[in-house]
C-alpha positions as CSV (number, residue, x, y, z in Angstrom):
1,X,-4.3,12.5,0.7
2,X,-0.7,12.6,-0.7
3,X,1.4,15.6,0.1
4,X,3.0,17.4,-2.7
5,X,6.8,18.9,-2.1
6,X,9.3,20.0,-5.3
7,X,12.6,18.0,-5.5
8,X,14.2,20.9,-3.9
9,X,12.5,20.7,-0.8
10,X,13.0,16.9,-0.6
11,X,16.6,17.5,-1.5
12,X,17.5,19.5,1.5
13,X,15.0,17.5,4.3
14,X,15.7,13.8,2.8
15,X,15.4,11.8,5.9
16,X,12.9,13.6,7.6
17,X,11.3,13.2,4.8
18,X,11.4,9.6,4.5
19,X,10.7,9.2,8.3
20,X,7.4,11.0,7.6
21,X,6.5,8.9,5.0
22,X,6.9,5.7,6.5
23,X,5.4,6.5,9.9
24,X,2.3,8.0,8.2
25,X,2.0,6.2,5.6
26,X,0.9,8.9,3.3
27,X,2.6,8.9,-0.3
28,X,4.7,12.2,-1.1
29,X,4.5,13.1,-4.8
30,X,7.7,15.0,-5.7
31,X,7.6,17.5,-8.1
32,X,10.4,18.3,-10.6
33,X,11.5,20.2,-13.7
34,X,11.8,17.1,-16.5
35,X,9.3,14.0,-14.1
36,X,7.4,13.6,-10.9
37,X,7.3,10.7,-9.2
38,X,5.3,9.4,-5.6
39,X,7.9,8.3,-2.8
40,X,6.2,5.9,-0.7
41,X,7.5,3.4,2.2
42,X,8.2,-0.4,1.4
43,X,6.4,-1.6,3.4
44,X,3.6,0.1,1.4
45,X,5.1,-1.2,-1.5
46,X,5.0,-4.6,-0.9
47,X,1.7,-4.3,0.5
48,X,0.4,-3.1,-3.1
49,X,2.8,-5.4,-4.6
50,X,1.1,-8.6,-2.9
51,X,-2.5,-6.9,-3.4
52,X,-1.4,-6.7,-7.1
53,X,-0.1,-10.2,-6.7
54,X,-3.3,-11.8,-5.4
55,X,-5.5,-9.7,-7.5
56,X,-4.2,-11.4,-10.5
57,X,-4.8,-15.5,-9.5
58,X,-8.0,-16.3,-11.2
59,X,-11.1,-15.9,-9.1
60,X,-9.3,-14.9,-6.0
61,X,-10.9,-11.8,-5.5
62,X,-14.5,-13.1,-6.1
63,X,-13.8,-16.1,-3.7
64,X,-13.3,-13.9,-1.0
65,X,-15.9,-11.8,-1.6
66,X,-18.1,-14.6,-1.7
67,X,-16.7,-15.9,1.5
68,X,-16.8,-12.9,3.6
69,X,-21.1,-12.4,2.6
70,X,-21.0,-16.5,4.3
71,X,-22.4,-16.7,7.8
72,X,-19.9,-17.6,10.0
73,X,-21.3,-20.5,10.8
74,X,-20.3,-21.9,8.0
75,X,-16.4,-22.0,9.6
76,X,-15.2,-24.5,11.5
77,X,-14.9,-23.5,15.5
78,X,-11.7,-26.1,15.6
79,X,-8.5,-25.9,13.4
80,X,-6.3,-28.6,13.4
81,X,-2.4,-27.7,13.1
């Protein structure tokens, strides 16, 4: 659920604010008088970035897919390093 505050409200609790956000990692949509935008933490940033990153090499997606429906027998119990 993303919380909604107006610019001014961010304004005057900025790091709290920010604290919030990156220990709950819920998205803050800020309201304002010409845009709106969503403040979120970077660490969820770069966790959409990468999904949007991985999402885009052919057949990734479905190749996981596809492996996680295997039986895991079909891993191997040893990995060599």
């Amino acid at each position: 659920m993303t919380r909604v505050m107006s610019v001014s409200q961010v304004r005057s609790d900025i790091y709290n604010v920010m604290d919030e956000t990156a220990q709950t990692h819920e998205p803050v949509l800020i309201t304002g008088k010409r845009n709106n935008v969503v403040m979120i933490s970077q660490e969820d940033w770069n966790a959409i970035e990468e999904t949007l990153h991985l999402s885009s090499i052919p057949n990734f997606v479905s190749s996981v897919q596809e492996s996680m429906q295997e039986d895991d027998s079909e891993f191997s119990e040893s990995i060599e390093w």
